[in-house]
KOLGUNU-721825 format. One line per 3 residues: their letters; for each residue x, y, z of N, C-alpha, C. Coordinates in Angstrom, 1 decimal, always signed. Example, Ala and Ser with C-alpha at 12.3 -4.5 7.8 and 13.67 -1.06 7.14 Angstrom:
<tifis>
as> +13.2,-5.7,+7.8,+12.3,-4.5,+7.8,+13.2,-3.3,+7.8; +12.8,-2.2,+7.1,+13.7,-1.1,+7.1,+12.9,+0.0,+7.9
</tifis>
This chain:
<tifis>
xxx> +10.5,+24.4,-37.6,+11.1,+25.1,-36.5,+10.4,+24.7,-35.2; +11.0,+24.2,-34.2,+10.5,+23.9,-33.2,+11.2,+24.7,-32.0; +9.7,+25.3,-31.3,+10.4,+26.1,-30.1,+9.6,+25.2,-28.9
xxx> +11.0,+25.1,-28.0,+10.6,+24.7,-26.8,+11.3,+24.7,-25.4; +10.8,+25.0,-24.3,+11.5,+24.9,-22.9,+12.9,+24.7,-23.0; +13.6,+25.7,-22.7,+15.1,+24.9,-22.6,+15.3,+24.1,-21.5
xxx> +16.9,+23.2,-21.1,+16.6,+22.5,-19.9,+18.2,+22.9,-20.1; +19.0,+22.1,-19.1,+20.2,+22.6,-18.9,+21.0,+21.8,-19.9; +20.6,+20.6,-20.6,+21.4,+19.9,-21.6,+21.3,+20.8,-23.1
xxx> +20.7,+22.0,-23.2,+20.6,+23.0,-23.7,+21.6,+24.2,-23.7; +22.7,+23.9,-22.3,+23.1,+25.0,-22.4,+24.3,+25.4,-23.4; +25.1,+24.2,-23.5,+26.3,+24.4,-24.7,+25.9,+25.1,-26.1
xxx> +24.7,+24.6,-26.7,+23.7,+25.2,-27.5,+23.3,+26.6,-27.7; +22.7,+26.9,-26.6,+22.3,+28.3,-26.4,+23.9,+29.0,-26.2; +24.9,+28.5,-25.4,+26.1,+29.8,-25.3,+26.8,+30.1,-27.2
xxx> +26.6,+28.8,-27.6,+27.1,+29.2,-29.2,+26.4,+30.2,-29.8; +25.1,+30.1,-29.7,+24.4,+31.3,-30.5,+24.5,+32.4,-29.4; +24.6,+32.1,-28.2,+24.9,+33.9,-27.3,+26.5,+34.3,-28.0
xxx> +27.4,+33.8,-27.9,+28.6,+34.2,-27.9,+28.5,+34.8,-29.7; +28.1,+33.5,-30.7,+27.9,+34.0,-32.4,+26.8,+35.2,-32.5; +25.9,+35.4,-31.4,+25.4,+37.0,-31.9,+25.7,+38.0,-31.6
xxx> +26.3,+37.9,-30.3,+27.1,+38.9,-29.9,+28.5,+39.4,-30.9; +29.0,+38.5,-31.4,+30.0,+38.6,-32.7,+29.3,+39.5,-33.6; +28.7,+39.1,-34.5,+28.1,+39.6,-35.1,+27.5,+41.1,-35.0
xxx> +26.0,+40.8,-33.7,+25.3,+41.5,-33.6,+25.8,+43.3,-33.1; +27.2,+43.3,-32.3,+27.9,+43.9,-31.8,+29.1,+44.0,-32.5; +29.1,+43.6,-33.2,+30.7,+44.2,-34.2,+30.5,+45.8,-34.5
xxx> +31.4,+46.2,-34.3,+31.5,+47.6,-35.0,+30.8,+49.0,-34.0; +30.4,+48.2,-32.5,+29.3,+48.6,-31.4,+30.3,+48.6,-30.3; +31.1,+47.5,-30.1,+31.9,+47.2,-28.7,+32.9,+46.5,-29.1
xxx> +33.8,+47.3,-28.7,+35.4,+46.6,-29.3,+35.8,+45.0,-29.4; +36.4,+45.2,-30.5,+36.3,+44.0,-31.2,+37.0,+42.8,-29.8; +38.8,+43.6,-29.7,+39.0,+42.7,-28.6,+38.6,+41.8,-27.8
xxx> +37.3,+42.7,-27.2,+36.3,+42.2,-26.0,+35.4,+40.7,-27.0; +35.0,+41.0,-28.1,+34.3,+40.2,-28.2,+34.8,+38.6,-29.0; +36.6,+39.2,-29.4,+37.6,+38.1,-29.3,+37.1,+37.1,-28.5
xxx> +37.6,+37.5,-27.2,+38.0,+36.8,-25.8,+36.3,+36.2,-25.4; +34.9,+36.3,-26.0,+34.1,+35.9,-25.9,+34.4,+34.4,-26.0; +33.9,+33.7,-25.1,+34.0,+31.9,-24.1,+33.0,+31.4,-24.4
xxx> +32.9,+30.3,-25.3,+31.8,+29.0,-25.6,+31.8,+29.0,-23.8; +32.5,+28.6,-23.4,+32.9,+27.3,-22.3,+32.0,+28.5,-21.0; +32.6,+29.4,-20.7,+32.0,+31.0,-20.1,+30.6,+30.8,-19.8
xxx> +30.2,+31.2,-20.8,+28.9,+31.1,-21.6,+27.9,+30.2,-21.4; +28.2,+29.0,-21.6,+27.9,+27.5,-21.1,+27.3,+27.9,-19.6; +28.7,+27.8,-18.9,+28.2,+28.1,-17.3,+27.2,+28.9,-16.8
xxx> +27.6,+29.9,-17.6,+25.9,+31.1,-17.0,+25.0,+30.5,-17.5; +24.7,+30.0,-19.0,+23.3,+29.4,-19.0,+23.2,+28.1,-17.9; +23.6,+27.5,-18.0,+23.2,+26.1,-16.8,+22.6,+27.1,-15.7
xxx> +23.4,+27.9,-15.1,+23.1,+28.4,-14.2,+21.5,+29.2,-14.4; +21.0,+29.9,-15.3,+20.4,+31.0,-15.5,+19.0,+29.9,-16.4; +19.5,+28.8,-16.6,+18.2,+27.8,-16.9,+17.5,+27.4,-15.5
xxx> +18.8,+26.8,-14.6,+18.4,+26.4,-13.4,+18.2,+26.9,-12.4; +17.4,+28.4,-12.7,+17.7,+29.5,-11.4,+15.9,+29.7,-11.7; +15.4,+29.7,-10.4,+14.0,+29.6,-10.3,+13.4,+30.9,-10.6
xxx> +12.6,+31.5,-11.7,+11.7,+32.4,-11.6,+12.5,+32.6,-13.3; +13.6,+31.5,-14.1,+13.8,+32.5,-15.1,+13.4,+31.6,-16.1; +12.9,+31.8,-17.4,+12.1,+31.3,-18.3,+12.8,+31.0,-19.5
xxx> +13.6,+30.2,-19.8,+14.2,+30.0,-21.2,+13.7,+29.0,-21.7; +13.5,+29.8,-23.2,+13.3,+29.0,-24.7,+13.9,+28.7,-26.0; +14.1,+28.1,-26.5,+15.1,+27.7,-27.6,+13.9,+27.3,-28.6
xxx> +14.8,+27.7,-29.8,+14.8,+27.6,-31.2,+15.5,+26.6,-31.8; +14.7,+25.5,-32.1,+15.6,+24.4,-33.1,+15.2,+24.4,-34.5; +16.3,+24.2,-35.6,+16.0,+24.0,-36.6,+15.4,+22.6,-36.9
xxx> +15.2,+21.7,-37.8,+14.6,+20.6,-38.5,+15.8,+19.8,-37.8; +17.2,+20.2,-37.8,+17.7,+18.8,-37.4,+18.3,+19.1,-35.9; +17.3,+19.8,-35.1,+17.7,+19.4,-33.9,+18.7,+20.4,-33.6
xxx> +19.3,+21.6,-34.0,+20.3,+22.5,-33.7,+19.7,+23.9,-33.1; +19.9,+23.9,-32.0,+19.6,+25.1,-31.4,+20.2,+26.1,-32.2; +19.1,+27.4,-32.8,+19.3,+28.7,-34.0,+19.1,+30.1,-33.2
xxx> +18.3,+29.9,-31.9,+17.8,+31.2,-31.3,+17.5,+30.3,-29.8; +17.2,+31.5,-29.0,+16.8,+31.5,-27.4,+15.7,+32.8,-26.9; +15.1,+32.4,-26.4,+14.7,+33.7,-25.4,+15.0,+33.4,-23.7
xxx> +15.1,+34.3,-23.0,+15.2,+34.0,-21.6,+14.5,+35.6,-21.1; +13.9,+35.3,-19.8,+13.1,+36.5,-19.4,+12.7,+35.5,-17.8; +12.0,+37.1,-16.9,+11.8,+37.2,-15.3,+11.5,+38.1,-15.2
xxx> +11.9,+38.1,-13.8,+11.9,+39.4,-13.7,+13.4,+39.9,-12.4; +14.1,+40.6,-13.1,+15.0,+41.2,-12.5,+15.8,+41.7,-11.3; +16.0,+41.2,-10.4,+16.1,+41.6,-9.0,+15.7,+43.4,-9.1
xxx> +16.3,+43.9,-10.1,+16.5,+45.2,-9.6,+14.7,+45.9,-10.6; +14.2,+45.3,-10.7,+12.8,+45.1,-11.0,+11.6,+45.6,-10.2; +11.6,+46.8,-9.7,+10.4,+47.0,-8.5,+9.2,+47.2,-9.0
xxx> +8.6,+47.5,-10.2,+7.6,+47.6,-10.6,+6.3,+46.1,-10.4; +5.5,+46.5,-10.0,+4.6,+45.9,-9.8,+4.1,+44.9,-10.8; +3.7,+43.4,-10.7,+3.0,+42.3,-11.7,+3.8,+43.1,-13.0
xxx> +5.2,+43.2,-13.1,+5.6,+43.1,-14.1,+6.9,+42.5,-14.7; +7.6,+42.3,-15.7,+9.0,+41.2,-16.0,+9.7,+42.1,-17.0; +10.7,+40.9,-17.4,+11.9,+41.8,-18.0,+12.0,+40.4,-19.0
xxx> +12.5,+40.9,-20.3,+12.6,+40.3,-21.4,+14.4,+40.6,-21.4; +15.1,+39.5,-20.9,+16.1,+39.7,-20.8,+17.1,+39.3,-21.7; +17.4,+38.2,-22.5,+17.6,+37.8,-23.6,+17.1,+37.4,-24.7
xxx> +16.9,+37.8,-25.9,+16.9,+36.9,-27.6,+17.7,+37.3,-28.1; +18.2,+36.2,-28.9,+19.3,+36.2,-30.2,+19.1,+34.8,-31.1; +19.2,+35.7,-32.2,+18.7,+34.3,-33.0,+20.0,+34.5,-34.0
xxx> +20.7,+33.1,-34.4,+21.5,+33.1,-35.2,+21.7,+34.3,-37.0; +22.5,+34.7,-37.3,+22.3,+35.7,-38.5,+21.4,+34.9,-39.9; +21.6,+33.9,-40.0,+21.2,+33.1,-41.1,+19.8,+32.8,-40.9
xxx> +19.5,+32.6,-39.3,+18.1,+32.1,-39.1,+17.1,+33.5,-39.0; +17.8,+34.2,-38.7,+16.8,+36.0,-38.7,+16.1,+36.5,-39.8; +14.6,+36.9,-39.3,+13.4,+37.7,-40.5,+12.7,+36.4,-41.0
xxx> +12.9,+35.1,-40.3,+12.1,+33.9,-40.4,+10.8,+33.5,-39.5; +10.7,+34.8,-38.8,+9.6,+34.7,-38.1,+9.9,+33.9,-36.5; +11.2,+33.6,-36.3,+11.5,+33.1,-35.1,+11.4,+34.0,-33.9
xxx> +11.8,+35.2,-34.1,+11.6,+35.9,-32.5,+10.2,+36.2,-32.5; +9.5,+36.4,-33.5,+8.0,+36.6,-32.9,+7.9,+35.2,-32.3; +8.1,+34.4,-33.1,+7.3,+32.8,-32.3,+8.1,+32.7,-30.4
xxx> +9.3,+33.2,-30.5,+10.3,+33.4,-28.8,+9.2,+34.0,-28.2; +9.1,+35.5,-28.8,+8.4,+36.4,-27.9,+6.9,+35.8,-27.6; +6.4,+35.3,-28.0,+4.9,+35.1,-27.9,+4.9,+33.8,-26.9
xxx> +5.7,+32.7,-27.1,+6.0,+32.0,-26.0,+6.1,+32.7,-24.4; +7.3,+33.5,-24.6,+7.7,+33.9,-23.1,+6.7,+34.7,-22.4; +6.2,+35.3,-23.6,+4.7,+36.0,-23.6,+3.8,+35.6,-22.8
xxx> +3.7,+34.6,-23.1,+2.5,+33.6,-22.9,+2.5,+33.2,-21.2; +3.9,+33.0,-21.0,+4.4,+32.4,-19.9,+4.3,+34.1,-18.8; +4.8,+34.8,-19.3,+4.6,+36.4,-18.4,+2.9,+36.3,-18.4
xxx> +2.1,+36.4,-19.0,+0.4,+36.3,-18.8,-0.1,+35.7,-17.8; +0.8,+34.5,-17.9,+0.2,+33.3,-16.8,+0.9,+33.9,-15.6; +1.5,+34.3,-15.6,+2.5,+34.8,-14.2,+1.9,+36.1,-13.8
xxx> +0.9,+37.0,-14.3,+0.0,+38.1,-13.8,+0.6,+38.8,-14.2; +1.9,+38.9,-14.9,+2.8,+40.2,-15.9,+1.8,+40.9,-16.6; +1.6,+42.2,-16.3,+1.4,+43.3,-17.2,+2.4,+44.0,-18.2
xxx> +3.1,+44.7,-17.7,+4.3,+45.5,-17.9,+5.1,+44.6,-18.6; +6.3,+44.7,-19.3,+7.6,+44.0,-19.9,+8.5,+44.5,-20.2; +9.6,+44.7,-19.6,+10.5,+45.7,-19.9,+11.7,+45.5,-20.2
xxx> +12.6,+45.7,-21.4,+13.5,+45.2,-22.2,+14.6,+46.4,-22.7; +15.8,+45.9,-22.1,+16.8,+46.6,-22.2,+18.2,+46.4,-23.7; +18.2,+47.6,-24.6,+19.2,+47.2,-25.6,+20.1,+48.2,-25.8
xxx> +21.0,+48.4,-26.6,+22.2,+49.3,-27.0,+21.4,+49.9,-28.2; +21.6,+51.6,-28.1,+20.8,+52.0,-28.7,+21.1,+51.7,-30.3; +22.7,+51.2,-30.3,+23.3,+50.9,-31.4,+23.0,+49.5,-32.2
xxx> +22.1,+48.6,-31.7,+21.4,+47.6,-31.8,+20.3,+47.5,-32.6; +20.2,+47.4,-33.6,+19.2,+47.1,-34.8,+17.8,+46.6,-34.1; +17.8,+45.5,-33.3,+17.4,+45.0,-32.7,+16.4,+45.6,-31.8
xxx> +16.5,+46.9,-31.7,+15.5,+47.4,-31.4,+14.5,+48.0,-31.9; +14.1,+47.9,-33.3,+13.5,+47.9,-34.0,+12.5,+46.8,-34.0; +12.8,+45.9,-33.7,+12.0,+44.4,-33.6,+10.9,+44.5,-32.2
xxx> +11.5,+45.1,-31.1,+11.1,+45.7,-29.9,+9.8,+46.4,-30.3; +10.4,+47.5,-30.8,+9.2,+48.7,-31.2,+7.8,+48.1,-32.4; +8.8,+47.5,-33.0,+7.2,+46.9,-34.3,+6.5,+45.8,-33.6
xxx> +6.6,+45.3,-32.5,+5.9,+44.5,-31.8,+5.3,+45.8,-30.9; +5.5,+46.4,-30.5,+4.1,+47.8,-29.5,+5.7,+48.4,-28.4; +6.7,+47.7,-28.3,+7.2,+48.3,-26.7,+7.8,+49.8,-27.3
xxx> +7.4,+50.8,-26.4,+7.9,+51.9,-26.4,+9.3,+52.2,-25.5; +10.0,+53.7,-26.0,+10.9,+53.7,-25.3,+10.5,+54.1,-23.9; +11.1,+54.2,-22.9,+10.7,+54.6,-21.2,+12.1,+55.6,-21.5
xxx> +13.4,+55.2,-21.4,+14.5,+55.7,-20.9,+15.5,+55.6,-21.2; +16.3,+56.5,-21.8,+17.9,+56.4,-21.9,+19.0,+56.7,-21.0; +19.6,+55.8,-21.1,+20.8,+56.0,-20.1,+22.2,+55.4,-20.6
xxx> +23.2,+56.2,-20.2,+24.7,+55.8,-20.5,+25.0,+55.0,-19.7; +26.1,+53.9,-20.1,+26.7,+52.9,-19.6,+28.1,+52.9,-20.1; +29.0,+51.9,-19.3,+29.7,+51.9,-19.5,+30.3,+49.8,-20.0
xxx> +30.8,+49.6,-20.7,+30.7,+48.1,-21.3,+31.8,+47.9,-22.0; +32.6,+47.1,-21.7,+33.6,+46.5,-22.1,+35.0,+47.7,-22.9; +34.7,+48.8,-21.5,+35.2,+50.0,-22.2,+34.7,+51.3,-22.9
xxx> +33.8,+50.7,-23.1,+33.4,+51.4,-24.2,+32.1,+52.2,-23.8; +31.9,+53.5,-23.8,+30.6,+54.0,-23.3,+29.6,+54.4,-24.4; +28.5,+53.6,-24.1,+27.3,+53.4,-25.0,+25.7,+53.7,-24.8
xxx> +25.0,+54.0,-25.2,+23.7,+54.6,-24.7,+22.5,+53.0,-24.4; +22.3,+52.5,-23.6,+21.2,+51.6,-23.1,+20.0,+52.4,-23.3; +19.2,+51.2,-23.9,+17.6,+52.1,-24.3,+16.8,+51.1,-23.4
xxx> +15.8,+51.5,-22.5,+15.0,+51.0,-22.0,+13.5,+50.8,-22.4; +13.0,+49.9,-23.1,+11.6,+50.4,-23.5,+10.4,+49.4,-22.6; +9.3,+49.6,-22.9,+8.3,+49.0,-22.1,+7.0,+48.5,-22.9
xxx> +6.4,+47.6,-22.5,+5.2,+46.9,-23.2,+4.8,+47.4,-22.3; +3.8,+48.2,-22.1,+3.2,+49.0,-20.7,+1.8,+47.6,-20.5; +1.2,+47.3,-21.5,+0.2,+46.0,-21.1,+0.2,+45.0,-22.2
xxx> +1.0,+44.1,-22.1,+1.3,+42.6,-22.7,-0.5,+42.4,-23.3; -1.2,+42.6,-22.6,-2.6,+41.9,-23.0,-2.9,+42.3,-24.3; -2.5,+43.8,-24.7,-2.9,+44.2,-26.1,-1.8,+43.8,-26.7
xxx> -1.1,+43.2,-26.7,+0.1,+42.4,-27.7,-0.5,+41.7,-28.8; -0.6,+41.7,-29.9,-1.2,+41.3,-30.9,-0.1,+40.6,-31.5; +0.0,+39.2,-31.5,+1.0,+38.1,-32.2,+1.0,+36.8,-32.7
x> -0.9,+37.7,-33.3,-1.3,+36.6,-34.0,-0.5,+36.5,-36.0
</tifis>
């Protein structure tokens, strides 16, 4: 498994595994409809854009033959006021490639890259109905805050949690 810097010839790549986890990872969470009408092509666009947007950090996950399986992407958030700190804004790793030790190896990357950037803090936003936050929590981030949303219709509980100090992050 090789993780490395995405670039924008990356992005077709990364929108398949955003659109196939979102399928998945949100079935049964947010109506199916919505996640029908989910766009390779959509998709595509925001990453180019959100690769080539200065201050944001994307990494990809390739298998042995070269097929993007996962991503991370993180910054820090316009709506972000907290001080020397970032936002872990996407990971999704394919269902087949998950519990292989791939989002630790994401996080510890982006990790690495928030350290160098004087990030303390890290703060990461999920649907409380998201498994996935489980993965959050057994890595140290705590919850901060719940709040209702509203998402493709459908109103859902957003869980906000926090690495209050990245430096004690243990991912060895």
């Amino acid at each position: 498994m090789l993780i490395r810097k995405a670039n924008v010839a990356d992005a077709e790549g990364i929108a398949i595994v955003h659109v196939d986890c979102w399928r998945t990872t949100y079935k049964n969470i947010m109506p199916s409809d919505f996640l029908d009408k989910l766009s390779y092509g959509k998709r595509k666009d925001v990453w180019i854009e959100n690769i080539s947007k200065d201050g944001n950090h994307v990494y990809v996950a390739e298998n042995n033959e070269g097929k993007i399986v996962g991503f991370i992407s993180g910054g820090k958030r316009e709506t972000n006021k907290v001080e020397d700190s970032g936002d872990l804004t996407a990971i999704y790793i394919l269902e087949d490639f998950q519990r292989m030790g791939i989002g630790k190896k994401l996080i510890k990357e982006l990790f690495f890259i928030f350290k160098k950037l004087g990030f303390h803090t890290i703060f990461v936003e999920v649907l409380e109905d998201n498994n996935s936050r489980f993965f959050y929590e057994a890595f140290g981030a705590e919850l901060l805050k719940t709040e209702k949303i509203k998402m493709a219709g459908a109103e859902l509980n957003l869980l906000v949690y926090e690495w209050k100090d990245i430096s004690l992050c243990c991912f060895d």
